[in-house]
C-alpha positions, 0 to 999 in steps of 0.5 A: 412195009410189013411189020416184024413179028418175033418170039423168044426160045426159053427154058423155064419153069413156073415155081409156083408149080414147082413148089405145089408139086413137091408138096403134093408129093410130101402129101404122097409120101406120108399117106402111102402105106409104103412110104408112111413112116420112112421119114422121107422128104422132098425139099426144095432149095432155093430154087436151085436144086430139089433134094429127096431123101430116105431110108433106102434105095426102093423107097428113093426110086418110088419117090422120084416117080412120083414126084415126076408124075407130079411135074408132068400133071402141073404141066412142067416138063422133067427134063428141068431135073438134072438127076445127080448121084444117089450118096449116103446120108446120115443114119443110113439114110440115102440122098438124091440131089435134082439139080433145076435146069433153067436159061439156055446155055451159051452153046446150046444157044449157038446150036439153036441159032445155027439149025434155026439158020440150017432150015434155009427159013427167012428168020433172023435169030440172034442170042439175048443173054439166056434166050434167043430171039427170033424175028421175021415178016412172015408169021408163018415162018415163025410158026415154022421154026417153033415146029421144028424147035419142038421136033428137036427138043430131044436133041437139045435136052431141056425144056424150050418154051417160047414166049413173047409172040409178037 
């Protein structure tokens, strides 16, 4: 009897990462010459959300270019960033809160498990809190699935991973 293989579909990211990107962009932020003096800062908040605030609209917009520039170069992907609307704060200032995008939700979950079905591949997949599990004899089926999930990562907008190849 062959042995079942499996992986796991998720959306996370490495705070580590996380956080030495948004230090790099602090770094950023005071050695540039557009951007010195503007009292700008980008915080991270408990791993919930990233907030960027500054003197004006311009400024915000370079600021979260190069954050996003950041991301990417240590390998996170920004469709973890859940951009909220731009509002004032205090002393003219303007604020921009990126809320973090982490965990499948319950009907995006569903509508992994329902294309990875649609395929017609001889996989099982079944719903485990904020992931999916995968499972079937043939590893290249599974290689299969993981192709598929990629080429519709757009579809689902966040960030897939898939962890736990077994």
């Amino acid at each position: 009897m062959a042995k079942e293989s499996s992986f796991d579909v998720v959306s996370e990211f490495d705070k580590q990462e996380l956080v030495n990107a948004i230090d790099q962009t602090n770094r950023d932020i005071s050695a540039r010459f557009d951007l010195k003096n503007s009292n700008s800062t980008v915080d991270l908040e408990a791993d919930k959300s990233i907030t960027i605030t500054s003197n004006d609209d311009m400024k915000l917009k370079n600021i979260v270019d190069i954050l996003q520039s950041k991301l990417t170069k240590r390998g996170l992907s920004i469709k973890i960033l859940d951009a909220q609307k731009v509002e004032s704060a205090l002393g003219g200032n303007v604020r921009q809160v990126f809320l973090l995008k982490k965990g499948l939700s319950a009907e995006l979950a569903k509508k992994i498990v329902a294309d990875i079905k649609n395929s017609k591949i001889k996989v099982q997949a079944a719903i485990q809190g904020d992931q999916v599990r995968v499972s079937g004899k043939d590893k290249d089926e599974l290689q299969s699935i993981i192709k598929m999930l990629r080429e519709n990562e757009d579809k689902y907008d966040i960030a897939l991973q898939f962890t736990n190849y077994r």
